[in-house]
Structure formats: C-alpha cells, structure tokens
Backbone as a chain_set.jsonl record, in Angstrom:
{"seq": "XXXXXXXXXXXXXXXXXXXXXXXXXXXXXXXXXXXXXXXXXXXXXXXXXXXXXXXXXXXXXXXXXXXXXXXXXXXXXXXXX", "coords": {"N": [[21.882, 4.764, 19.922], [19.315, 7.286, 19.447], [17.751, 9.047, 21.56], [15.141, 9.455, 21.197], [14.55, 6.857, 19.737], [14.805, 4.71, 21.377], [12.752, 5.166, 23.511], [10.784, 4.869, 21.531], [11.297, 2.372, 21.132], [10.78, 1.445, 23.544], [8.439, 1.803, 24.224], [6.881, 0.132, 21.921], [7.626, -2.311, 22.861], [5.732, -2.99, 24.728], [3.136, -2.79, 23.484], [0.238, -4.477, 22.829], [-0.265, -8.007, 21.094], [-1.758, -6.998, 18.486], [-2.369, -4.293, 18.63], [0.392, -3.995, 18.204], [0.724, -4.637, 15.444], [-0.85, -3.111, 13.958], [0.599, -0.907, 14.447], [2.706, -1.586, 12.664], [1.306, -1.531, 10.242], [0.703, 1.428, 10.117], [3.258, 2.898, 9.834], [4.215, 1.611, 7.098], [2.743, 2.25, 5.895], [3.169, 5.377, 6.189], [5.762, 5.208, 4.99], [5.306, 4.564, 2.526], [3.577, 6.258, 1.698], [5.652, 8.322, 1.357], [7.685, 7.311, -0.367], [6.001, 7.44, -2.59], [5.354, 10.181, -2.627], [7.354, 11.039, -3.125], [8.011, 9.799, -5.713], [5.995, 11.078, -7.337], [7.104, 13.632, -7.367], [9.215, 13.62, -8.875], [7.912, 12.844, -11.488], [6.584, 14.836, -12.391], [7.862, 16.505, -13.553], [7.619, 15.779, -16.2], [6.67, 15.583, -19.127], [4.977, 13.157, -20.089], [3.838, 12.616, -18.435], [0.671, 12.807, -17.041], [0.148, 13.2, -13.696], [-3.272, 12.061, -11.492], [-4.963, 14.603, -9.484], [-4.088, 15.178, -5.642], [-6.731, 15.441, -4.725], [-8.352, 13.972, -6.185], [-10.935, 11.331, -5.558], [-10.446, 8.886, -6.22], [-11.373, 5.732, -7.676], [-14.273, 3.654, -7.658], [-15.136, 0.699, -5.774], [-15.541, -2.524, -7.431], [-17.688, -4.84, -8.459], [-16.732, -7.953, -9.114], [-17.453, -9.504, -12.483], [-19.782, -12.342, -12.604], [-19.942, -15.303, -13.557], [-19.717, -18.55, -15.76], [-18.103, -21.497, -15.499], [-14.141, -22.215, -15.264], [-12.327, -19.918, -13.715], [-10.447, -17.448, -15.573], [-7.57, -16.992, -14.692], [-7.363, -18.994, -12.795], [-6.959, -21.023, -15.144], [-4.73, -20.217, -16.093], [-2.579, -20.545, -14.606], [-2.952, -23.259, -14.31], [-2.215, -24.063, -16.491], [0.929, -22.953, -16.746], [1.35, -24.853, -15.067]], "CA": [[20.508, 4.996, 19.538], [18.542, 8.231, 19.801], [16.695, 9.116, 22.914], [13.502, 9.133, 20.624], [14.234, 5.85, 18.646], [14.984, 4.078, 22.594], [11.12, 5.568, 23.645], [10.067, 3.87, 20.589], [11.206, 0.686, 20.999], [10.19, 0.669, 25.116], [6.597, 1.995, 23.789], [6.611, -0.817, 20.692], [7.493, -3.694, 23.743], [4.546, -2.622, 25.73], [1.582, -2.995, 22.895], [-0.335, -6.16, 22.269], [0.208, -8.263, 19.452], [-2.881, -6.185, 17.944], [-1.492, -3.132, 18.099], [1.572, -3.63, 17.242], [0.099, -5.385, 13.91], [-1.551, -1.736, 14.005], [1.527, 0.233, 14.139], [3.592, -1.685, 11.82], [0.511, -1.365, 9.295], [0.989, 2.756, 10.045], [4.588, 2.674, 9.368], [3.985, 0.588, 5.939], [1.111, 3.291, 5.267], [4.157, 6.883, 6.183], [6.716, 4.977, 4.01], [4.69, 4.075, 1.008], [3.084, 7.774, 1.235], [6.345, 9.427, 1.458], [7.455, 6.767, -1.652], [4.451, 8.13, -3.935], [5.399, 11.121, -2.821], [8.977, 11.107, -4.271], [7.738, 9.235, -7.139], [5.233, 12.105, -8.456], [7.863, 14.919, -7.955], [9.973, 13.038, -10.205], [7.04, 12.861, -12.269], [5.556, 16.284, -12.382], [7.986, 17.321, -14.675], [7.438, 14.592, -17.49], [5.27, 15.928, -20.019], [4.314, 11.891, -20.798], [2.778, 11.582, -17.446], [0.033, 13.407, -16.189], [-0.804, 12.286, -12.323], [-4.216, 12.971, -10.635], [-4.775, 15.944, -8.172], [-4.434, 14.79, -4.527], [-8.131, 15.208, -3.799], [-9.556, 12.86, -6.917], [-11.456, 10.222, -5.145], [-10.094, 7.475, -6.602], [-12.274, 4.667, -8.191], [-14.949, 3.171, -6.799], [-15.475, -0.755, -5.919], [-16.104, -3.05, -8.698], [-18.077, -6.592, -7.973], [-16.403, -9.1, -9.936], [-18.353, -10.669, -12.624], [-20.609, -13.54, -11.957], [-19.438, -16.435, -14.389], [-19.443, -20.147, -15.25], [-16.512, -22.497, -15.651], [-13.017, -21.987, -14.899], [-11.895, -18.523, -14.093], [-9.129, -17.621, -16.513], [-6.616, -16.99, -13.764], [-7.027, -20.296, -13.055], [-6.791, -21.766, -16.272], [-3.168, -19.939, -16.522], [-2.086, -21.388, -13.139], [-3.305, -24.34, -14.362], [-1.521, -24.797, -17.95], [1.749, -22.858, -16.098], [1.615, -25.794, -14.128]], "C": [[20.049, 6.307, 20.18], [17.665, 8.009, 21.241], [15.079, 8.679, 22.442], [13.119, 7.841, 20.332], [14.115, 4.768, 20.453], [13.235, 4.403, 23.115], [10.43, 4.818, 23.117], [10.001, 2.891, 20.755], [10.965, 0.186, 22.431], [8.483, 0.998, 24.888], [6.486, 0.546, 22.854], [6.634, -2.443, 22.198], [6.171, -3.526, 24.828], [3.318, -3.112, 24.734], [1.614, -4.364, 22.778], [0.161, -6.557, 20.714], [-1.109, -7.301, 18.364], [-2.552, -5.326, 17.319], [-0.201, -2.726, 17.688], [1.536, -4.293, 15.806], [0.174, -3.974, 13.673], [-0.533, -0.691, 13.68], [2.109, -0.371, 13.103], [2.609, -0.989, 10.675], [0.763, 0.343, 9.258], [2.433, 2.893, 9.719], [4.878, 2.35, 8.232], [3.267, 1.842, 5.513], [2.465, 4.77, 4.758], [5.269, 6.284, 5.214], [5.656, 4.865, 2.512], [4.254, 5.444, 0.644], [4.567, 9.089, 0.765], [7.132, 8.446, 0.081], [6.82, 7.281, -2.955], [5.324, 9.795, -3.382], [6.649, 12.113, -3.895], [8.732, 10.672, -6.144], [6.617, 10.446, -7.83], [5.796, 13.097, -8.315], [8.77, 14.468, -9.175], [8.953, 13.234, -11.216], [6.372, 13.7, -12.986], [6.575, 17.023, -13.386], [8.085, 17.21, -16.075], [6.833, 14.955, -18.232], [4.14, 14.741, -20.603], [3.752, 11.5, -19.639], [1.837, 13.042, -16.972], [-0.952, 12.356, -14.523], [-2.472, 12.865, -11.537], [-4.012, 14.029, -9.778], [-4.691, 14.916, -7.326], [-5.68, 14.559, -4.321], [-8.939, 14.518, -4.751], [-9.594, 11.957, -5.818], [-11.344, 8.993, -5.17], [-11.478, 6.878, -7.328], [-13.085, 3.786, -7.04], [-14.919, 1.76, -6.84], [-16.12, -1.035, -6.61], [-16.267, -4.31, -8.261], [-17.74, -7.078, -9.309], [-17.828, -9.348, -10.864], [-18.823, -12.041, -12.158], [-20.369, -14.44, -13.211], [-19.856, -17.566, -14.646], [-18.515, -20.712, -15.502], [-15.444, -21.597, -14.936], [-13.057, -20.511, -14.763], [-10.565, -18.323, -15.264], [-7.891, -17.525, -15.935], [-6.221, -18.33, -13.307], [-6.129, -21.593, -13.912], [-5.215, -21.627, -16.979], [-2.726, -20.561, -16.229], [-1.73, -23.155, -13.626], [-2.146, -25.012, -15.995], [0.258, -24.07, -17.564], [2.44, -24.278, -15.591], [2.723, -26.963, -14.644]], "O": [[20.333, 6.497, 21.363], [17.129, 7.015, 21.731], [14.218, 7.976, 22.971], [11.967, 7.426, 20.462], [13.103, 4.07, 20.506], [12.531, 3.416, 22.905], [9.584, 4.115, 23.671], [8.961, 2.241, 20.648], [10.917, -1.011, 22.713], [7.549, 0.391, 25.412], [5.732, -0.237, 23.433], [5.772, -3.314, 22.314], [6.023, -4.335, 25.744], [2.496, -3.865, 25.258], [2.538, -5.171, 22.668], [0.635, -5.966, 19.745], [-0.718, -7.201, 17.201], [-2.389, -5.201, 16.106], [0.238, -1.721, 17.129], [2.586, -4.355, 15.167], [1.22, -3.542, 13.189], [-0.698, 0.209, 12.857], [2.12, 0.461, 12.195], [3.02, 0.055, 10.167], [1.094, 0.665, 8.117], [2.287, 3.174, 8.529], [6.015, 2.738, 7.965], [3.584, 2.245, 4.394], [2.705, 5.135, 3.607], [5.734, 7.185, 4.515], [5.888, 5.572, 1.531], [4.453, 5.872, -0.493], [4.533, 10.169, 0.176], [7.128, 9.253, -0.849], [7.279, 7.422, -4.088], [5.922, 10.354, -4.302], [6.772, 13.038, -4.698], [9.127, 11.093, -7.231], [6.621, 10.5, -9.06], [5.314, 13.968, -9.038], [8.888, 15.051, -10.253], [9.354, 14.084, -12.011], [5.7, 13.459, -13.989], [6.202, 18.031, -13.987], [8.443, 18.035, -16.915], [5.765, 14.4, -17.975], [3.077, 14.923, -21.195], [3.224, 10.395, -19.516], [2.345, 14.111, -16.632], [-1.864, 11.55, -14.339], [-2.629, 14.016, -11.127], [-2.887, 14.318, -9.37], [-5.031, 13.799, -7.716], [-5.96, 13.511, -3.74], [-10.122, 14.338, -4.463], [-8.59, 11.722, -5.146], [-11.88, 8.138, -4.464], [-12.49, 7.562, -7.479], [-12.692, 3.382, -5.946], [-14.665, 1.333, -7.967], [-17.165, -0.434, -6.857], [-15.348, -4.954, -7.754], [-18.273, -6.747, -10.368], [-18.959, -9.401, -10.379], [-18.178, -12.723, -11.362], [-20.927, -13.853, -14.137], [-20.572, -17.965, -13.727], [-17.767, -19.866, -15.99], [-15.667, -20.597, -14.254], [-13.717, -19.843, -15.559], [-9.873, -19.276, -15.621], [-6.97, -17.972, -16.619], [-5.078, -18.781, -13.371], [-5.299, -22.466, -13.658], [-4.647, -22.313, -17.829], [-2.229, -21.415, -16.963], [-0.785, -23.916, -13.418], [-1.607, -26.087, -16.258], [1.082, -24.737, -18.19], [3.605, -24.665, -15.681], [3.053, -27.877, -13.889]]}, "num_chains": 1, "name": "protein.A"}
C-alpha cells in the first residue's frame, strides 16, 4: 500500500461514525462526478444528444400534488403484488 493510501486509512480509523458517514458520502459525490464526467465526453460528440452547460441551474423543487385515494404507485405495487 501507498504511503498516501496507509495515511488514509489511519485518518479514516480516527473519525466518528458521523464523519466517516461524511467522507464516504464525499467519495460517492468525486466518483459519480468524475462518472458524468466520462459519460458527457463520450457524449459531446453525438449529434443526438445535446447536454446542458455546466453552469445551468438545474430544476427547481416541485411539491407533489395534493390528491385523494390511492396514489398510483401504490396501486402498481399493489396489483404487482
């Protein structure tokens, strides 16, 4: 093992269960970004996909409708069953 990866794993036995929730969740976050990242160079030269810029904003939060009866998610679940 690397000098760095040995650091790592005497730093990783030191945090609380908290923070090491905390780091895995950052770790999960640099893979998935560097994932997307592979996945839209592949992409960028597709003429059938166009991807957003980096700096769109994304979509904003949407409150569920307000309903009555069954949800229909349910009602899948439910005849699935």
């Amino acid at each position: 093992m690397t000098p760095v990866r040995e650091s790592l794993v005497e730093s990783v036995k030191a945090l609380s269960e908290d923070e090491a929730r905390q780091t895995l969740d950052f770790v999960h976050a640099l893979r998935r970004r560097k994932e997307l990242a592979e996945l839209a160079r592949r992409l960028a030269g597709r003429p059938g996909y166009r991807l957003p810029s980096p700096e769109h904003p994304g979509f904003p939060p949407v409150e569920p409708a307000e309903t009555t009866g069954i949800p229909a998610s349910q009602l899948v679940i439910r005849d699935r069953s």
